[in-house]
C-alpha positions in Angstrom: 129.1 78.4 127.3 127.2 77.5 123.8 125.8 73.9 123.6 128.6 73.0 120.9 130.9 73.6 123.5 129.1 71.4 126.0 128.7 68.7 123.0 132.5 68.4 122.7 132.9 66.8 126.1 129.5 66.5 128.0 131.0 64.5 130.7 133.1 67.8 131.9 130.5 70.5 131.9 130.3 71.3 135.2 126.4 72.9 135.3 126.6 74.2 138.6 129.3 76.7 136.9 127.0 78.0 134.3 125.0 81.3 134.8 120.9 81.1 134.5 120.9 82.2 131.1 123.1 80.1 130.2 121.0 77.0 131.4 117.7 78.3 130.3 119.4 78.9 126.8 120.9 75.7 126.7 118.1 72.9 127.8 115.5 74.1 124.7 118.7 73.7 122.2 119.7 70.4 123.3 116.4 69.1 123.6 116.5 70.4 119.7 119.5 69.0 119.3 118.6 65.7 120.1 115.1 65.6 118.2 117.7 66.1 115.2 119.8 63.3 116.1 116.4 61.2 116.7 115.6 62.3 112.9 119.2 60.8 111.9 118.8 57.6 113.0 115.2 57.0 111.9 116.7 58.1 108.4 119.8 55.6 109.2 117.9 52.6 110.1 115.6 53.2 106.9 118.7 52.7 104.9 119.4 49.6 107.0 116.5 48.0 106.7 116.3 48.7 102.9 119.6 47.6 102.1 118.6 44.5 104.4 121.7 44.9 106.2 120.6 43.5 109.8 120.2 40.1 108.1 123.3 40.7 106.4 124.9 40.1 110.1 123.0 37.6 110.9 120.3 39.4 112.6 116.2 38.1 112.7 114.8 41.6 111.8 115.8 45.1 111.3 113.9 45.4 115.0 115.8 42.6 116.8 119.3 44.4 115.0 118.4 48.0 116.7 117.4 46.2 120.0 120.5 44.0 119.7 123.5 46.2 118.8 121.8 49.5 120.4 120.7 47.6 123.8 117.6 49.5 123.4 113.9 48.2 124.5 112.5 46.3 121.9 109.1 48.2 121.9 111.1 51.3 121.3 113.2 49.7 118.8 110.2 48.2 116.8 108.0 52.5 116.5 111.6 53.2 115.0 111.2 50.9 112.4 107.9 51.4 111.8 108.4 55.2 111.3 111.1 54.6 109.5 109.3 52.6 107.1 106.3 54.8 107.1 107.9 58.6 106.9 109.2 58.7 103.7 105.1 58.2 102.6 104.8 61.4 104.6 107.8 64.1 103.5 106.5 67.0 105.0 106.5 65.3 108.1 109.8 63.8 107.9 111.0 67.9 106.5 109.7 69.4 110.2 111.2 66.2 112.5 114.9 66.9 110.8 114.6 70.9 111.8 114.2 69.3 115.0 110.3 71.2 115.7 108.6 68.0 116.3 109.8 64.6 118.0 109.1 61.0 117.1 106.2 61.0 119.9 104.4 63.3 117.3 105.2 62.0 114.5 104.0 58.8 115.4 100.5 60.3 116.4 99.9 61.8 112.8 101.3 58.0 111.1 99.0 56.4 113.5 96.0 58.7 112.5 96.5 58.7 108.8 96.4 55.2 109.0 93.2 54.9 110.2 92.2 57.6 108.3 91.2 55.7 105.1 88.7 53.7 107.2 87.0 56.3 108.5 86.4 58.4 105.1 86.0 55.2 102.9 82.0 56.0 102.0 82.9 59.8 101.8 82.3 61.7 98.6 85.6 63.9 98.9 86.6 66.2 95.9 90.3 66.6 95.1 92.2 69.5 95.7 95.2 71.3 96.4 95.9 71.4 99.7 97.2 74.8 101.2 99.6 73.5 103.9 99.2 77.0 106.0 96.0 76.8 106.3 94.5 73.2 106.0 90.9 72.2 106.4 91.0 69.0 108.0 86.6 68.7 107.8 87.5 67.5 104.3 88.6 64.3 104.8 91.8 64.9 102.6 94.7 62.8 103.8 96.6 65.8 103.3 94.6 68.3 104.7 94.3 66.4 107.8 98.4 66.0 107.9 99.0 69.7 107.1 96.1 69.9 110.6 98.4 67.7 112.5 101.4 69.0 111.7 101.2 72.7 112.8 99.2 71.6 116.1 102.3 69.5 116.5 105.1 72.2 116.7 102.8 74.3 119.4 101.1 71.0 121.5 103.2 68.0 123.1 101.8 64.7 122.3 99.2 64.1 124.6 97.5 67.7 123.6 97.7 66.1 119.6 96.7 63.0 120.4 93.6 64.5 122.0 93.3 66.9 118.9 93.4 63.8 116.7 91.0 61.8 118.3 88.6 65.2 118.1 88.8 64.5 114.0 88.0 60.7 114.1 85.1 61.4 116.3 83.9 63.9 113.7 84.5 61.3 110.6 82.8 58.4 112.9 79.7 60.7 113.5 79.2 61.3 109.9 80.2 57.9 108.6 78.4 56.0 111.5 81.1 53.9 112.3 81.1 52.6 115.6 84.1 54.1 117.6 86.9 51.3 119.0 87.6 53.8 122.0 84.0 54.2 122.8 83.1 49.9 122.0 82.5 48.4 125.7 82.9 45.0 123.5 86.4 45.2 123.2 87.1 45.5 127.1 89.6 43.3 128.1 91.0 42.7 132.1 93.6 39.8 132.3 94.5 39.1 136.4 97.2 36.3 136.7 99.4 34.8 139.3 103.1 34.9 138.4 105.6 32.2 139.7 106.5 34.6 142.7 103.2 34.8 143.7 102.5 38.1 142.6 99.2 38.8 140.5 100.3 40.5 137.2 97.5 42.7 135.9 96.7 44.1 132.0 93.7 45.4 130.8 92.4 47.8 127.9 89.2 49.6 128.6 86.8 52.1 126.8 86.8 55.4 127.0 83.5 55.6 129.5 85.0 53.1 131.9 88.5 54.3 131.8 87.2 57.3 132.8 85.1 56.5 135.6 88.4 54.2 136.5 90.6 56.8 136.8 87.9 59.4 138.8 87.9 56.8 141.5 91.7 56.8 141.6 92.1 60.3 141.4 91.0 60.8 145.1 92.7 58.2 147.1 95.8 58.2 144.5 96.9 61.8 145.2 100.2 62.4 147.4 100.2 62.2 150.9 102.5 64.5 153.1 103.3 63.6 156.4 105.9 64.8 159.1 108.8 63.7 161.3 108.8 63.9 164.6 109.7 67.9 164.9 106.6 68.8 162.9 108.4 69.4 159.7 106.7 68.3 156.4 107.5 65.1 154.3 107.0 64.5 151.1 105.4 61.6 150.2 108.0 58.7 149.3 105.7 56.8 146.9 105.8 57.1 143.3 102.8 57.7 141.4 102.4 54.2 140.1 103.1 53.1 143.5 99.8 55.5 144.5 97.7 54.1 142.3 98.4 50.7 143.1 97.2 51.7 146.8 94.3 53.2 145.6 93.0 50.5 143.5 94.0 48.0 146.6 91.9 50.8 148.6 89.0 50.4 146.5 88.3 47.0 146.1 88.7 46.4 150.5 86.5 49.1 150.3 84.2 47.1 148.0 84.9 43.9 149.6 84.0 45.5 153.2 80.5 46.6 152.2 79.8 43.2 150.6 78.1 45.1 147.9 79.2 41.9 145.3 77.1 39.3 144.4 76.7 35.7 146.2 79.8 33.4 145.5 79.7 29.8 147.2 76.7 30.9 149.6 78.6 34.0 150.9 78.8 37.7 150.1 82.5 38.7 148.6 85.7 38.3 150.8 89.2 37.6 151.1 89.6 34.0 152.7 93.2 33.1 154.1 93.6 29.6 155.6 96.3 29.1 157.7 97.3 26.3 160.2 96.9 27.7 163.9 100.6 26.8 165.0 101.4 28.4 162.3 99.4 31.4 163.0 100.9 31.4 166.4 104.3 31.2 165.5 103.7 34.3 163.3 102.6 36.5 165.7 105.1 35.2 168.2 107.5 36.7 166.2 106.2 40.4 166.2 104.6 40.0 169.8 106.0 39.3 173.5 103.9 36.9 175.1 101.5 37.8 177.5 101.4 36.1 181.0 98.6 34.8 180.4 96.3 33.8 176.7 94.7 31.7 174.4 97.8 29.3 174.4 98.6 26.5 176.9 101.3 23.9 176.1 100.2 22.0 173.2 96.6 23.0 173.7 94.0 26.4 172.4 92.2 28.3 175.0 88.8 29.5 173.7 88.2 32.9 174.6 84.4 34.6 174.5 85.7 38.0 173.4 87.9 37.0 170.7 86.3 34.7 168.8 88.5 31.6 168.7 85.6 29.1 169.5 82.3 28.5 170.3 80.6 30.5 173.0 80.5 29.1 176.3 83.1 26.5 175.2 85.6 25.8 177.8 89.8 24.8 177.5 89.9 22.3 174.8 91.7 19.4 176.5 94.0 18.2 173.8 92.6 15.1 172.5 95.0 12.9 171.0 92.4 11.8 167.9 92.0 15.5 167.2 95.2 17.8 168.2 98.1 16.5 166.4 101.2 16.0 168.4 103.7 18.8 169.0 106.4 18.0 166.6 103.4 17.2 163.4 103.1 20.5 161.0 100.1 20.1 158.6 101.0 23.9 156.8 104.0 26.2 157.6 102.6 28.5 155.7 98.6 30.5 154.8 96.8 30.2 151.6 94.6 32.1 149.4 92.3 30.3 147.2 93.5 32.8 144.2 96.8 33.7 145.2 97.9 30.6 146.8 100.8 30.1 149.2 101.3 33.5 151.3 104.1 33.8 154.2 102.0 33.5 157.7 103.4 36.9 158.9 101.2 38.5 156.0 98.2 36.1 157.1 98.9 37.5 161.0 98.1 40.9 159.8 95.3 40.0 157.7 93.6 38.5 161.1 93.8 41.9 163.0 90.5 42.7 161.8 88.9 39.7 160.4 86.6 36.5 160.8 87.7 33.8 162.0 86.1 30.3 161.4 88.3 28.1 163.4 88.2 24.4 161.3 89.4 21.2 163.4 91.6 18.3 161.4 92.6 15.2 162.2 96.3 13.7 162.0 96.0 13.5 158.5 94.8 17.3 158.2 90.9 15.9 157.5 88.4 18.5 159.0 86.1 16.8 161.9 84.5 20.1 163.0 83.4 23.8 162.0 83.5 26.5 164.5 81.0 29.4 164.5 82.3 32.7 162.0 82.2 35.5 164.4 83.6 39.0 163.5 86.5 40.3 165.1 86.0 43.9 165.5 82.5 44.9 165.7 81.0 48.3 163.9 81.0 49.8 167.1 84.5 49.2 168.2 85.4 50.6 164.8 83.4 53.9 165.4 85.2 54.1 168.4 88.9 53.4 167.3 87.8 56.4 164.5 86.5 58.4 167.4 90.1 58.3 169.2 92.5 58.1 166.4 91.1 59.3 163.9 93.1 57.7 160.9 96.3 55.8 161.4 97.5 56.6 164.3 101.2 56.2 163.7 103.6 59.5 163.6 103.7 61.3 161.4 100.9 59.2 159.2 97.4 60.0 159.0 96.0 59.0 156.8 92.6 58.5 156.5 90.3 56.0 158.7 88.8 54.3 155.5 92.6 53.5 155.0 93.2 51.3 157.9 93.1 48.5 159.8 92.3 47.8 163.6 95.6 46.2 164.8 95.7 43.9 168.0 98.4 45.6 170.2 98.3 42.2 171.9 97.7 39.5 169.3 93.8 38.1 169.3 95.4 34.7 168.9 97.8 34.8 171.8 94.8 35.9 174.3 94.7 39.6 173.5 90.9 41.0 174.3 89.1 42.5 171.7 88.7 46.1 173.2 89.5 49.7 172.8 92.1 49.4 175.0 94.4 46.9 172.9 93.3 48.3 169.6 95.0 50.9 167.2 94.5 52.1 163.8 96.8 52.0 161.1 97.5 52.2 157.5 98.9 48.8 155.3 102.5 50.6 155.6 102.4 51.1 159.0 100.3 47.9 160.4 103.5 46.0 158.3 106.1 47.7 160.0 104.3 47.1 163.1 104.1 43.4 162.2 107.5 43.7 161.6 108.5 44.2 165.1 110.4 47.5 164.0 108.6 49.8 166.2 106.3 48.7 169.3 103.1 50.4 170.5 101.1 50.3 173.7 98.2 52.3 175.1 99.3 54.0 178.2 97.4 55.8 180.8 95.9 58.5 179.4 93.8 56.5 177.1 95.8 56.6 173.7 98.7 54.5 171.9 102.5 55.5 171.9 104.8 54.5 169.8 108.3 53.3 170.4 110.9 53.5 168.3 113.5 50.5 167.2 117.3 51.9 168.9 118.2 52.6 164.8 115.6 55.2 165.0 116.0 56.7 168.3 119.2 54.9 170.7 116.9 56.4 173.5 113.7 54.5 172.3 111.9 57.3 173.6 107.8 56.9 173.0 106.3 58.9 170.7 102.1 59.8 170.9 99.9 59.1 168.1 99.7 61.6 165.2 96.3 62.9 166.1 97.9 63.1 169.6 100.3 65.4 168.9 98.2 67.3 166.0 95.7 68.0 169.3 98.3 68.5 171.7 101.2 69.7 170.1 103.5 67.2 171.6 
């Protein structure tokens, strides 16, 4: 079938009917196709805009017309305009995007160059002449010599591969004219972090060349796919999209950073995440993810210090209650954790965050006024950690593994509801998996042979049959 026939009615081409050379002949002409059409309506909306026709209708701009009536992104709608405004300047340019040879991505690469170009050859000495558009010599600073350059690296390179080739000349033009470079200027760095109304931190930033580099090395690593398996062995690709990857790298990173306290001093203390949550609320939270256990850290109305745990001082005994310090029952100072950046956080999150924490348990009056300050004592210690690696080995969920630098140490049995800090109620597991965990979707135990199962919720598996850990069954082949 030729591509005008699949034009007429693209709706009812039915591509699992058509041969392989039929396909392979057809994707390179429509992508042709529709770098002509792209040509069109640059030339269309030139007209537009010079016969002022959007604000003929009642529009602001020829830019909020094409966003308008086209329902197109406004960004995209506004580098029409522009090239549309700017391509008749350019005709040879505007001659090779109608054949359909280049797309607007390209074209908008040599615009953007040119632009700068006067800038960077202002103090050049540059003789006229008559360009040869077959075989241009860009070292010359011409304007058009640089286009003709451009424009034949264009119809052989995609976008990326020009850009690249473009930013080769201004480094060349910079060198000579000593003009500082904006991609290479550290003093035009800019990182914006900010809070949205949802809570969520929205982040922007625009870096130099040197630092964006060394950002995107440290990504590279932790940011690449991760496979895993289902429960026969068979391989999984991983779900996550790439953004999605990077965004757990960078999150990998900075606990990394923020582990090894290699920041400066803030406030007296070395760098770290600080969550402050009410203790009923704390309990509530974990309540809901955990059974609890016969006996713990809760009684009545009252907190039960524990030694190994570190809920309270050591050698302190049951705290009995007093009326001027415990509030009753039925009074609830916060429902919910904080973060001194982020603010208000849900106190499930917060009940994860204290798996593997330090606690510094604070003591309010009535009126939520602290009276007292308990001793900071970390949770897990280095060589429980070394350990947990030792025996899991990464995250220990099925099917996960990922790496031990990944993880957290999860209290099979909540720290706050009494659980001992030991090997034997500790597992590691990656942010997904310590959520879903949290989440009460799957439950784990350690059984007798020294290493955590995993049971699955009935939707999973009606027969809730435990699974072993993934380095488990990688040893074993269970």
């Amino acid at each position: 079938m030729k591509l005008d026939a699949m034009l007429t009615d693209p709706a009812r081409v039915e591509a699992r009917r058509l041969d392989e050379t039929e396909i392979l002949a057809a994707v390179p002409e429509l992508v042709q196709d529709m770098r002509m059409r792209e040509a069109l309506l640059v030339r269309l909306v030139r007209d537009a805009d010079q016969r002022c026709l959007p604000e003929h209708v009642g529009a602001a701009d020829t830019t909020a017309w094409l966003a308008g009536a086209t329902r197109m992104h406004r960004a995209r709608a506004a580098q029409i305009v522009r090239l549309a405004r700017e391509l008749p300047l350019h005709p040879q340019v505007a001659e090779v995007l109608d054949d359909g040879r280049i797309e607007l991505a390209h074209v908008q690469v040599i615009v953007n160059f040119l632009a700068r170009l006067a800038k960077l050859t202002r103090d050049f000495d540059i003789e006229p002449a008559e360009t040869d558009w077959e075989h241009p010599d860009p070292e010359t600073g011409r304007p058009d010599d640089c286009e003709a350059y451009l424009l034949i690296a264009a119809q052989v390179e995609d976008p990326t591969q020009l850009r690249n080739r473009a930013r080769e000349l201004e480094i060349l033009f910079e060198r000579d004219n000593d003009l500082p470079s904006d991609a290479e200027n550290p003093e035009l760095n800019e990182f914006h972090a900010s809070a949205t109304l949802g809570g969520r931190v929205l982040v922007k930033g625009s870096f130099d060349a040197e630092t964006g580099e060394a950002l995107q090395t440290a990504l590279s690593g932790l940011s690449k796919p991760h496979p895993s398996t289902d429960e026969h062995g068979h391989s999984i690709r991983d779900p996550r999209s790439a953004a999605k990857r990077r965004a757990d790298a960078l999150g990998q990173i900075i606990r990394g950073h923020l582990d090894a306290a290699r920041g400066p001093m803030e406030g007296g203390e070395r760098p770290h995440v600080t969550v402050t949550i009410d203790v009923d609320a704390l309990r509530d939270a974990v309540s809901a993810t955990a059974p609890t256990p016969a006996t713990g850290a809760w009684r009545d109305n009252d907190w039960d210090y524990h030694r190994d745990n570190a809920t309270g001082p050591v050698g302190a005994g049951r705290y009995d209650g007093c009326s001027d310090v415990r509030p009753p029952r039925h009074y609830r100072r916060r429902r919910h954790a904080t973060m001194p950046w982020a603010g208000p956080i849900s106190a499930a999150i917060a009940a994860r965050i204290s798996c593997d924490a330090q606690v510094t348990p604070i003591f309010v009056d009535r009126g939520g006024n602290p009276l007292d300050v308990g001793r900071t004592t970390r949770i897990i210690s280095p060589k429980l950690r070394k350990a947990l690696v030792a025996r899991d080995c990464g995250c220990a969920f099925p099917g996960c593994g990922r790496p031990a630098g990944w993880t957290d140490a999860h209290h099979i049995w909540h720290w706050s509801k009494g659980g001992p800090t030991a090997l034997s109620n500790l597992v590691l597991l990656c942010k997904k998996h310590h959520t879903i965990i949290h989440r009460n979707h799957w439950a784990v135990q350690i059984e007798p042979d020294g290493f955590p199962w995993f049971t699955p919720p009935a939707w999973v598996d009606p027969l809730r049959r435990p699974r072993p850990a993934h380095n488990r069954r990688a040893i074993h082949g269970t």
